[in-house]
DRENDO-1510 file (C-alpha; in Angstrom, 1 decimal, always signed):
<recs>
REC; n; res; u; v; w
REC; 1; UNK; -11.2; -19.4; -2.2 .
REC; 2; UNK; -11.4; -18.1; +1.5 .
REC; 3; UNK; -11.0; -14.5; +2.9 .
REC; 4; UNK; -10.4; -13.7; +6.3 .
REC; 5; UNK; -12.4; -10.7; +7.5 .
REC; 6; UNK; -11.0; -7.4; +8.5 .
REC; 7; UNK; -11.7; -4.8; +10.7 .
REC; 8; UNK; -12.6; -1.5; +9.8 .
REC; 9; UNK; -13.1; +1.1; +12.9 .
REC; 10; UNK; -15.4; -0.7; +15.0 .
REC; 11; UNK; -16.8; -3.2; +12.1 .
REC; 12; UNK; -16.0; -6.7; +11.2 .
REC; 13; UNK; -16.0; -7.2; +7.4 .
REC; 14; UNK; -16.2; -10.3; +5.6 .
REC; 15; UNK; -19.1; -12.5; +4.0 .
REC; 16; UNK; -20.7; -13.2; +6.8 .
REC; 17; UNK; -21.8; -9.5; +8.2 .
REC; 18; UNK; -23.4; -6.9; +7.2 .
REC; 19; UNK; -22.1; -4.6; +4.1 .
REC; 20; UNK; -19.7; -1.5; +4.8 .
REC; 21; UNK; -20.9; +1.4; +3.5 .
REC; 22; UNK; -18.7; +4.5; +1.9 .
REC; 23; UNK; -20.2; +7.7; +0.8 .
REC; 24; UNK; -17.6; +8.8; -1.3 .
REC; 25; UNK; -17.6; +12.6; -0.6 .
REC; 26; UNK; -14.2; +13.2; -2.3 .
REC; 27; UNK; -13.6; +16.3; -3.9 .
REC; 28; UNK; -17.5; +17.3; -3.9 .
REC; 29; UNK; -17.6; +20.2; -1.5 .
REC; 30; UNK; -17.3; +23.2; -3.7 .
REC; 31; UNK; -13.7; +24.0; -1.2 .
REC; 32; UNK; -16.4; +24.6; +1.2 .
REC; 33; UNK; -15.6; +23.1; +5.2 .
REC; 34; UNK; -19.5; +23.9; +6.1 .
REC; 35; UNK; -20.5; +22.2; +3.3 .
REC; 36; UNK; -18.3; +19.7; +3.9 .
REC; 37; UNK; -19.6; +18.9; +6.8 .
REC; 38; UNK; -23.0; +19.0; +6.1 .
REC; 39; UNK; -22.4; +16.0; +3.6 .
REC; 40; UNK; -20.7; +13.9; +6.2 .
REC; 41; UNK; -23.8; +14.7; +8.9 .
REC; 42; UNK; -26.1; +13.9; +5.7 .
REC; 43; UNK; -24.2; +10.8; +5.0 .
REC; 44; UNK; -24.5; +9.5; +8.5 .
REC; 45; UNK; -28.1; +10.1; +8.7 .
REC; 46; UNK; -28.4; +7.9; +5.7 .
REC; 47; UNK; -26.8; +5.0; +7.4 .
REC; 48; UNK; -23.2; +5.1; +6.1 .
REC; 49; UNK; -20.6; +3.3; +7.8 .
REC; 50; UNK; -17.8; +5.9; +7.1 .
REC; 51; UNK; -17.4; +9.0; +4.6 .
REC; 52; UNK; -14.1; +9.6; +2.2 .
REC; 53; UNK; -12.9; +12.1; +0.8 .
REC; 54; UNK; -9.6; +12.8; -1.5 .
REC; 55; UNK; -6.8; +14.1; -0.5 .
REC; 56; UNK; -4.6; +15.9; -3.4 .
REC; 57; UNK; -2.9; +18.5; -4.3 .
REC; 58; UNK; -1.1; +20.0; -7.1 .
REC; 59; UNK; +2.0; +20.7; -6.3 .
REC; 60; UNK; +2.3; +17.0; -4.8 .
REC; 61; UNK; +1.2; +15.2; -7.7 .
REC; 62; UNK; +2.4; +17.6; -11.0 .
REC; 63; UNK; +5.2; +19.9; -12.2 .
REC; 64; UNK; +3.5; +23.3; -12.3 .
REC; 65; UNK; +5.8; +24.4; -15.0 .
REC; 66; UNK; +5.1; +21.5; -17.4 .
REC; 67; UNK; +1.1; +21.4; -16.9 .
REC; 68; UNK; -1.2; +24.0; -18.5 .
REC; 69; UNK; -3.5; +26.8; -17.0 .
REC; 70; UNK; -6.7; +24.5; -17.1 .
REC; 71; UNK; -5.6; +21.6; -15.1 .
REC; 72; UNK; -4.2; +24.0; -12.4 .
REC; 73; UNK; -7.7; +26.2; -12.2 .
REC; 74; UNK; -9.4; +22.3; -12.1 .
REC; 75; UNK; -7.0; +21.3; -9.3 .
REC; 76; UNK; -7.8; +24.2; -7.2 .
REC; 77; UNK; -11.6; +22.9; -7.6 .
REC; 78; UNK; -11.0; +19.7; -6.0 .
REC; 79; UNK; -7.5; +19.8; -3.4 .
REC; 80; UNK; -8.6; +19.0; +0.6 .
REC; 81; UNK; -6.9; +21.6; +2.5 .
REC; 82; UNK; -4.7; +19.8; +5.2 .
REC; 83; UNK; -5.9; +22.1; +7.9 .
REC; 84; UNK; -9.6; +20.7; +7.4 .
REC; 85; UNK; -8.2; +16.6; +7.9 .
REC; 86; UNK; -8.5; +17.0; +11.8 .
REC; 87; UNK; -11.9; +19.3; +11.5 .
REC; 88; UNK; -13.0; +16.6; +9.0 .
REC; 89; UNK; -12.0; +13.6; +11.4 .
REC; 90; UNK; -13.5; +15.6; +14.4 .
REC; 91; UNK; -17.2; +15.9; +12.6 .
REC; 92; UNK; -17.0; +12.5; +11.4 .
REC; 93; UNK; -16.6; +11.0; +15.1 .
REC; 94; UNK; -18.9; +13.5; +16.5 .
REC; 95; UNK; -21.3; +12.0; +13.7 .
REC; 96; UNK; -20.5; +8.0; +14.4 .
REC; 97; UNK; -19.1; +7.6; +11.1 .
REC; 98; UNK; -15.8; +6.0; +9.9 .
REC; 99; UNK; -13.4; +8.8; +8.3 .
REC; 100; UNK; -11.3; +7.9; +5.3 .
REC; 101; UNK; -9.4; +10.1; +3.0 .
REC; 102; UNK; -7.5; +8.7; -0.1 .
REC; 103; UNK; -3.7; +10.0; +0.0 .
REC; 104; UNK; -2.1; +10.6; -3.0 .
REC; 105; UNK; +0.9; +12.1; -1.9 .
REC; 106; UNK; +3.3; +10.9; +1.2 .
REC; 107; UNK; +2.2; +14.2; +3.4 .
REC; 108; UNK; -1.7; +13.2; +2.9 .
REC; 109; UNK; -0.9; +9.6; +4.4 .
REC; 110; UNK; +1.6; +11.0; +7.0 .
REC; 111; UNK; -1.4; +13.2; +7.9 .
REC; 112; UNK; -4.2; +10.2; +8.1 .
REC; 113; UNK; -1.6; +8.2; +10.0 .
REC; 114; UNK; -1.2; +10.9; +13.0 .
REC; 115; UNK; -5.2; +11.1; +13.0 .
REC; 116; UNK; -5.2; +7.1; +13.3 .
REC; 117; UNK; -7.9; +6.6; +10.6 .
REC; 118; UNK; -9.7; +3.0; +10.8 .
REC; 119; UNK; -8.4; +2.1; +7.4 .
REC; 120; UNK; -6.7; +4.0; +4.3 .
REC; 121; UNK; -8.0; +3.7; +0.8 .
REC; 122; UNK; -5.4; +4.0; -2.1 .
REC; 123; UNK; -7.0; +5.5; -5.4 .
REC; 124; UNK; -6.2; +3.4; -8.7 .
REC; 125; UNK; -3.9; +5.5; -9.7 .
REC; 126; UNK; -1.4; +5.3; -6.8 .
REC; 127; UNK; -2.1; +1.8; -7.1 .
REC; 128; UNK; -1.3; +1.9; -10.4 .
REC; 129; UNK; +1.7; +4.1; -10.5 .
REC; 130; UNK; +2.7; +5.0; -6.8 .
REC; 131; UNK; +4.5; +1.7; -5.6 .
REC; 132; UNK; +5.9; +3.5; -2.1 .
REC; 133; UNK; +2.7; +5.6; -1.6 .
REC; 134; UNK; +1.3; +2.2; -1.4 .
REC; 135; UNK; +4.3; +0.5; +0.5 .
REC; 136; UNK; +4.2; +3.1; +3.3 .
REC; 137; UNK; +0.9; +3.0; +3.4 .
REC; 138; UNK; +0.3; -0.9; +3.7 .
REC; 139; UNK; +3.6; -0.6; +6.4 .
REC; 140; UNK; +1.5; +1.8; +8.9 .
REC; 141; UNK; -0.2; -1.8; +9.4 .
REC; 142; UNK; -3.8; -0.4; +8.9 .
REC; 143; UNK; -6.2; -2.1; +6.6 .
REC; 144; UNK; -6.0; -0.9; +3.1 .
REC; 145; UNK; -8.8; -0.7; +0.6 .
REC; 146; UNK; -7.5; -0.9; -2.6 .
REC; 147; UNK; -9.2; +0.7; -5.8 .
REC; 148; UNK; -7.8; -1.3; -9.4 .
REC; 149; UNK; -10.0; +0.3; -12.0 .
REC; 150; UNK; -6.7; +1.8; -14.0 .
REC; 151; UNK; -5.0; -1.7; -12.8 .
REC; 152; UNK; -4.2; -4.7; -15.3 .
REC; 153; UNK; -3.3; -8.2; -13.5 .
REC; 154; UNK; -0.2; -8.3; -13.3 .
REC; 155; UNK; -0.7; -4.3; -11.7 .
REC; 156; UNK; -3.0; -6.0; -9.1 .
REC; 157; UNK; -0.6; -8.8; -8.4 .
REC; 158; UNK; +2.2; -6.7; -8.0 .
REC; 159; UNK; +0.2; -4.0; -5.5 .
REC; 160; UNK; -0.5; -7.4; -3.3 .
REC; 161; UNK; +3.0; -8.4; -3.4 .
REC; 162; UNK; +3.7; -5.0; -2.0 .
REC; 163; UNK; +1.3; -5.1; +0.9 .
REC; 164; UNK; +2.3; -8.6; +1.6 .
REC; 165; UNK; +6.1; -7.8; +1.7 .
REC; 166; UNK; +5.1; -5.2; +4.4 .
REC; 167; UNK; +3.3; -8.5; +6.2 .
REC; 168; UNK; +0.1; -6.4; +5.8 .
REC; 169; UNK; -2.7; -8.7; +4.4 .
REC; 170; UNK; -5.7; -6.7; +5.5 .
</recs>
């Protein structure tokens, strides 16, 4: 089986080169911007080729009235404010890493879009369970990176049959 490689920001990927690395700061800055930043200064000092984080929110993914007092206190642990993608973006540059943000709602990849990431990476669950997060997001034509831990086979074929029907193949 061949692959052709893809490009991610300003690196070629495939077998032949060198491996891209993500430090996966997600949801791991304590709602903290400073902080934030400090792990994607760190993260570039220790060679990565780009930093990701998640972006979610509550009221985009649940029903507050159906869900129960402990997953909302979790959720307000772990949402990416919106006003903090273009900081984020900014700091990344500034720092000559990649950034990439997993959308889990339409807004989040709206918002990624207008900041022309390199390359959007769909979390297993949209993968999973989000078929037009994942059309729209393999139509904005950028290269995807696709996570399939919750994903059985025929879940993996049918998220490639998706990105192929928007002629995205990257």
């Amino acid at each position: 089986m061949s692959y052709e490689n893809i490009i991610i920001g300003n690196r070629e990927i495939g077998a032949q080169f060198p491996v891209y690395i993500i430090a996966e700061i997600g949801s791991n800055h304590n709602q903290d911007l400073d902080i934030a930043f400090e792990m994607i200064e760190k993260s570039a000092k220790a060679g990565a080729d780009a930093v990701k984080f998640q972006g979610i929110r509550f009221d985009q993914l649940y029903n507050k009235n159906l869900e129960d007092k402990k997953l909302k206190e979790w959720f307000k642990k772990i949402e990416l404010n919106e006003d903090w993608y273009e900081k984020l973006h900014l700091k990344a540059s500034n720092c000559g890493v990649d950034f990439l943000c997993s959308p889990t709602y339409k807004r989040s990849l709206d918002l990624l879009c207008k900041l022309d990431v390199p390359a959007i990476k769909i979390a297993s669950p949209q993968v999973q369970g989000d078929p037009y997060l994942l059309k729209d997001a393999a139509s904005s034509g950028k290269p995807l990176i696709l996570s399939l831990g919750y994903c059985d086979y025929g879940e993996i074929l049918k998220a490639i049959k998706i990105c192929e029907n928007q002629h995205n193949k990257n």
